[in-house]
Structure formats: C-alpha cells, structure tokens
C-alpha positions as CSV (number, residue, x, y, z in Angstrom):
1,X,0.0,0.0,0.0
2,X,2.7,2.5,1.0
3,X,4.8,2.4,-2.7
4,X,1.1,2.9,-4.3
5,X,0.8,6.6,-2.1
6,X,4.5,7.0,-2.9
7,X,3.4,6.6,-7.1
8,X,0.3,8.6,-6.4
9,X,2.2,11.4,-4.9
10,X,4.6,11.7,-7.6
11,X,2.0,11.1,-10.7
12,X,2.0,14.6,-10.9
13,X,-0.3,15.0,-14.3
14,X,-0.6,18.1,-16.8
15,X,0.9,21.0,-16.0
16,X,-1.8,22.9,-17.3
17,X,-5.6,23.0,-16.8
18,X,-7.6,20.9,-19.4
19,X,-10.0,23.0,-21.0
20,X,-11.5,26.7,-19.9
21,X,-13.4,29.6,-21.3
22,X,-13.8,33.4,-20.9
23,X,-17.2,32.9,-22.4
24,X,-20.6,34.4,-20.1
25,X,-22.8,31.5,-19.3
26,X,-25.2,31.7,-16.6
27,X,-25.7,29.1,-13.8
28,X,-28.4,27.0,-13.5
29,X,-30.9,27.6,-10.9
30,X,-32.1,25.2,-8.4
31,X,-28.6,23.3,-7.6
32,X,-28.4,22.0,-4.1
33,X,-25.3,22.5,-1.8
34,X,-22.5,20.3,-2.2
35,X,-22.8,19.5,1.7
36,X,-26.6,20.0,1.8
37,X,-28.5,17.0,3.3
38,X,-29.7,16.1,-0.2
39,X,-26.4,15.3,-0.8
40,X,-24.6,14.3,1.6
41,X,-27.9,11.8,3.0
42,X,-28.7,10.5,-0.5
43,X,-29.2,6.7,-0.7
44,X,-28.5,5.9,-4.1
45,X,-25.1,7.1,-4.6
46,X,-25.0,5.5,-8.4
47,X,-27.6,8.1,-9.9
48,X,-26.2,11.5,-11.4
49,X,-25.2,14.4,-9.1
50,X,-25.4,17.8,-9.5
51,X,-24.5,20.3,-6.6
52,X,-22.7,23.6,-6.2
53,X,-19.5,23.9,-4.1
54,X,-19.1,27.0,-1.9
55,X,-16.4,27.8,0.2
56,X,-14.9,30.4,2.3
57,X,-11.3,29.7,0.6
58,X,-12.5,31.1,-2.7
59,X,-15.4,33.7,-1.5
60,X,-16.1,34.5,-4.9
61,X,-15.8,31.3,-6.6
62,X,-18.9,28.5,-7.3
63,X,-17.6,25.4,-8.2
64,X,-20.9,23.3,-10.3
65,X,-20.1,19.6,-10.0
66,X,-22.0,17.2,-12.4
67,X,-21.4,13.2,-12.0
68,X,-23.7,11.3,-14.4
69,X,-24.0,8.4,-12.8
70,X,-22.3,4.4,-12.5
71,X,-23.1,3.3,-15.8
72,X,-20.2,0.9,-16.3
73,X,-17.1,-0.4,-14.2
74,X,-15.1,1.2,-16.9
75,X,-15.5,4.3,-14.9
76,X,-17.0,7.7,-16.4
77,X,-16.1,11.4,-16.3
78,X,-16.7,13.9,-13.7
79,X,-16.7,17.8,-14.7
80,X,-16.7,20.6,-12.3
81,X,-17.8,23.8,-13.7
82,X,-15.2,26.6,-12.1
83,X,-17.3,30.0,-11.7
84,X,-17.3,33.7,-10.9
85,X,-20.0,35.4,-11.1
86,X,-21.8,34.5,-14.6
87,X,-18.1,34.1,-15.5
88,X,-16.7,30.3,-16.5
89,X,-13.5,30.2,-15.7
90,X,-12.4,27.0,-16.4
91,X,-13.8,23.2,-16.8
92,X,-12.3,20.2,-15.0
93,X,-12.6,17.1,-15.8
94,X,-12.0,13.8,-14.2
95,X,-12.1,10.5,-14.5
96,X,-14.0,8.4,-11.8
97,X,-13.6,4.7,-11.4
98,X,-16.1,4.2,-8.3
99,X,-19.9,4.0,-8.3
100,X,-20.0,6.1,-4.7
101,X,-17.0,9.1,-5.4
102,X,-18.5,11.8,-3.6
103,X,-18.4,16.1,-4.5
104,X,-15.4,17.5,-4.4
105,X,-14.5,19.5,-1.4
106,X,-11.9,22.3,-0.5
107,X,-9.3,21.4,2.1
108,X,-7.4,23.1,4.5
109,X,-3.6,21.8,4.1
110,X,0.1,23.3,5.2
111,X,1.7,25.3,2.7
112,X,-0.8,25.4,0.3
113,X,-0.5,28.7,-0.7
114,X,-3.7,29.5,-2.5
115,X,-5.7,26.4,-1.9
116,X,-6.6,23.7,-4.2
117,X,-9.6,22.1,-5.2
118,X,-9.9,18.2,-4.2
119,X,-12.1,16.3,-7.0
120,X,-12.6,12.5,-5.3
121,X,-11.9,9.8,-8.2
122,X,-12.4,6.6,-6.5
123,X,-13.7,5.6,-3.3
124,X,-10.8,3.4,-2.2
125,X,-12.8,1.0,0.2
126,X,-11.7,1.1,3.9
127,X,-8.2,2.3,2.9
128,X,-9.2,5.5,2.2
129,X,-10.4,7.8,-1.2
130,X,-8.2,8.6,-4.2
131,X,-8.2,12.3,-5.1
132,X,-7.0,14.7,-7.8
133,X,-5.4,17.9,-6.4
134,X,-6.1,20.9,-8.3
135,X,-3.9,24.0,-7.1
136,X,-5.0,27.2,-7.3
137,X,-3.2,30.0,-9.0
138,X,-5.1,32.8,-7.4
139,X,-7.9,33.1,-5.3
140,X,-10.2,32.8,-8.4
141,X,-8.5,30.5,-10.2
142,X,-7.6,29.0,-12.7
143,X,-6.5,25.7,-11.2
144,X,-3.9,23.6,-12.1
145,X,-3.6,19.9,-11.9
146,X,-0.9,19.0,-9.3
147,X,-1.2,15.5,-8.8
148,X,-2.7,12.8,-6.5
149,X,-3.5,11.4,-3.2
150,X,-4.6,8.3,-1.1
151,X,-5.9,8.7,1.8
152,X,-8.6,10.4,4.3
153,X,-9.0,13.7,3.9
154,X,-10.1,13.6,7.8
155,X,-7.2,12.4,8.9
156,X,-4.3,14.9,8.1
157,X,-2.0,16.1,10.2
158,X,1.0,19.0,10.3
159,X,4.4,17.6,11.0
160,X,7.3,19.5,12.5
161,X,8.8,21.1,9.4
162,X,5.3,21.8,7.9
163,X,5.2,19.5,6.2
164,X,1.6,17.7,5.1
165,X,0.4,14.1,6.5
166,X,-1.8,12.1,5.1
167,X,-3.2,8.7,6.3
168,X,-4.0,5.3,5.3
169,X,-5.9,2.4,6.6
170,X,-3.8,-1.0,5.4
171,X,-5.7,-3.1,7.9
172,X,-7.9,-2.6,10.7
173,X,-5.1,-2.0,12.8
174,X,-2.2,-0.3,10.6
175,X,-1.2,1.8,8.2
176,X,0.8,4.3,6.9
177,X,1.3,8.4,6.5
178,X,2.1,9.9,3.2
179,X,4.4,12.9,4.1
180,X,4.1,15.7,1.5
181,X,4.6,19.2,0.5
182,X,3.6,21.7,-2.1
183,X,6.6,23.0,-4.4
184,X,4.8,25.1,-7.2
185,X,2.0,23.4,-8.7
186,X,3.5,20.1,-7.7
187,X,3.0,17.8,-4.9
188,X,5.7,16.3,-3.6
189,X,6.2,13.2,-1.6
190,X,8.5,12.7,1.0
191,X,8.2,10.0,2.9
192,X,5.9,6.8,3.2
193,X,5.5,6.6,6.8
194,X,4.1,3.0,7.9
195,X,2.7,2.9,11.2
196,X,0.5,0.0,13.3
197,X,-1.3,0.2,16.4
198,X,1.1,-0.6,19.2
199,X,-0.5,-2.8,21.3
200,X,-1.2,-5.4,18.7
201,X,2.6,-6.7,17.9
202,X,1.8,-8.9,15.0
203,X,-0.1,-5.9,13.3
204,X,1.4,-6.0,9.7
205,X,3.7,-3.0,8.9
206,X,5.3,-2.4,5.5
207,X,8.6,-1.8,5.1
208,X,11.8,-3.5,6.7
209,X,13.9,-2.3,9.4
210,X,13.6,-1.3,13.1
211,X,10.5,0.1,14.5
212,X,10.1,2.7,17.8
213,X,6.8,3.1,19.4
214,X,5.1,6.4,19.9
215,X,2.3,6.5,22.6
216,X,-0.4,3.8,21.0
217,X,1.5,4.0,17.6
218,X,4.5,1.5,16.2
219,X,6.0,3.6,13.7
220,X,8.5,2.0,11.4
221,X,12.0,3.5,10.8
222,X,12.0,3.1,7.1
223,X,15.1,4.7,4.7
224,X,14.1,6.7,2.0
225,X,15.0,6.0,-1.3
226,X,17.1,8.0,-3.8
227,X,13.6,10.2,-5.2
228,X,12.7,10.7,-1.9
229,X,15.7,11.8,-0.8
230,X,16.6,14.0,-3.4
231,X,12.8,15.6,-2.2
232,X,13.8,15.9,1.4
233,X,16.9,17.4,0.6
234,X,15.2,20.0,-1.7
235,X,12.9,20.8,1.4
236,X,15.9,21.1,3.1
237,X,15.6,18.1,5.6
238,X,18.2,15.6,5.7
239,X,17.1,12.5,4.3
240,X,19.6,10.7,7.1
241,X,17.4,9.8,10.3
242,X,14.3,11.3,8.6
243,X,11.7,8.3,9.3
244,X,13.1,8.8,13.0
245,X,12.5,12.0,13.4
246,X,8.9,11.6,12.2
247,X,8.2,9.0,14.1
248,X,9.0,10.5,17.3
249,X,6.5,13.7,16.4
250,X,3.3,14.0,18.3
251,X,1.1,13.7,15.0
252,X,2.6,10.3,14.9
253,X,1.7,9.0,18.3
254,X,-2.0,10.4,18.5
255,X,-3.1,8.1,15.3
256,X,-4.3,5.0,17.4
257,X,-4.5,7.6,20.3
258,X,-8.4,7.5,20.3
C-alpha cells in the first residue's frame, strides 16, 4: 500500500488546466449545496449528481459539479464547472472509477499557498479515497492539476517542518502516512511513513527495518529512497534519520491515540 501513495504522490499530471473559457454563461438555478442534506444523505449514490460547491477559501468562486451516474465499471467522467459570477473560468474534468465518489470539497492543508480544489476519483474501500489535487493559481482560479493522493481527507496532520500528512488504513489496525509538500504546482512526496497500532505486535507493517513506538502508535524507521531523498533534501531536511524523526512527532503518536 505504501509504494502505491509513494506513485500517487509523484504522478504529478498536466501542468496545465484541461479546458477553460472566458465565455458568459449563466448558472443553472435550483442546484443544491454540495454539503446540503440532499447530498450528503442520498441513498443511491449510483444516480447523477449535481451540486454547487461553496467555500470560504475562494469567497467568490462557485464550483458546479456534475457526475452522471455508475453506468459501467469502466468508470466515467466527472466535470466541475469553475465560476465567478456568470463568468466560467475554467472546466475540470476527471475520470471516476467508483460507483459512490462523492463532491469534491476544498481542504485546509500546510503550505498550500492558495488552496486547491480536491475532486474525489475513487472511493478506495476502507483504505481510504483517491483524489486529484487541483492547485490554485489565485484566489479565483484557474487551477492547475498537481497531482494525487490516497488517503482520508479527515485524517491529516502537520508535522514538525510543515510539512503535510496524510493517512491510510492497510488493515484494521495499521497503516501508513504519506508525508508531503507543495513545491509550485507540484506535490511532492517525501516519505511513506508506515505505522500499526502498538499494542497489537503482529499488526502488519510495510517496510523492513527497526521500529520505535510512539504513545499507542509502532512507527516504522523506514530509509528513503534516492527520489525521496533527493525531495527531502530539496525541502531542506536531511534524508539521514528522517523516518526517526517523524516517528518521534506528536502527530505520529495520537493516530491509534483514540
């Protein structure tokens, strides 16, 4: 699981947006709220989806997200509609391989400079939700594409440095932490962190090597390889005792904290 987040990070897609337009085109009327109860308590997840998107981040910005629908385990394409005003800014589209992918939400991350759009392209199970990251180049856009994530959006943390952290599941009871950063329009991976619950010794954890244990969390002391340390060094970390000092960081031992 942990060299699939490390690929995911570093799939870092087009450097520019896909398709956009200066053109006036008004929005449709009568669109519920991304994170309106009709949404969010729907029970048939398969059917086509339309919602707007509002958020403090971008106070000017509407983001009109259309899914049409499972029709086929091929997948289909996703589009949200970026707006201002009347305006269309810009169209993204995705494609989604799960019948239940969700709206795409705005998250709050560490050094993300403008904020980014998050447009949810598979459901991922229990292990967590894949997600395209589209990075804002101002405050009204347009966005660019800056690569992907697996993971929970809920569970995210801050390390020391500032770095971002994002978890997860490989079992019930382990795991691992995809340690980040924003350079640009990029995201860049660090580190794939694994980590188990520490009271449950047979727990599988990926990786080889030594492990330390941090409150309720085994964390393993994994050594990064030449890509990810060549990115630690560009953040200006040393790549030498790196999965130790993570480890060691309160983030780290609050994840099977409760």
């Amino acid at each position: 699981m942990l060299n699939r987040l490390v690929l995911l990070v570093t799939g870092c897609g087009p450097s520019t947006p896909p398709s956009a337009t200066s053109s006036p085109s008004a929005a449709p009327a009568g669109i519920p709220a991304c994170d309106s109860e009709a949404v969010t308590e729907r029970s048939d997840y398969g059917s086509p989806l339309r919602c707007d998107l509002h958020d403090a981040r971008f106070p000017r910005v509407t983001f009109e997200y259309t899914d049409p629908g499972a029709s086929s385990p091929a997948g289909r394409d996703q589009t949200v509609v970026v707006r201002v005003g009347d305006r269309v800014v810009q169209t993204i589209t995705e494609h989604v391989v799960s019948s239940a992918p969700g709206p795409p939400f705005v998250p709050r991350w560490a050094n993300d400079g403008d904020g980014q759009l998050v447009v949810v392209t598979n459901s991922g199970g229990t292990g967590g939700i894949g997600m395209a990251v589209w990075r804002a180049r101002t405050p009204e856009g347009p966005f660019v594409r800056g690569g992907e994530l697996f993971g929970f959006p809920y569970r995210m943390a801050t390390t020391d440095e500032g770095f971002t952290a994002l978890y997860a599941h490989a079992s019930a009871a382990s795991g691992g932490y995809t340690i980040f950063r924003f350079d640009g329009d990029r995201i860049v991976g660090l580190l794939a962190l694994p980590v188990a619950v520490a009271d449950f010794p047979t727990a599988s954890l990926d990786g080889t090597g030594p492990t330390i244990v941090n409150r309720a969390t085994r964390c393993r002391l994994v050594t990064p390889n030449a890509e990810q340390t060549q990115a630690l060094r560009a953040a200006k970390v040393s790549a030498d005792g790196a999965a130790e000092r993570f480890c060691r960081q309160g983030w780290v031992g609050r994840t099977y904290a409760g």
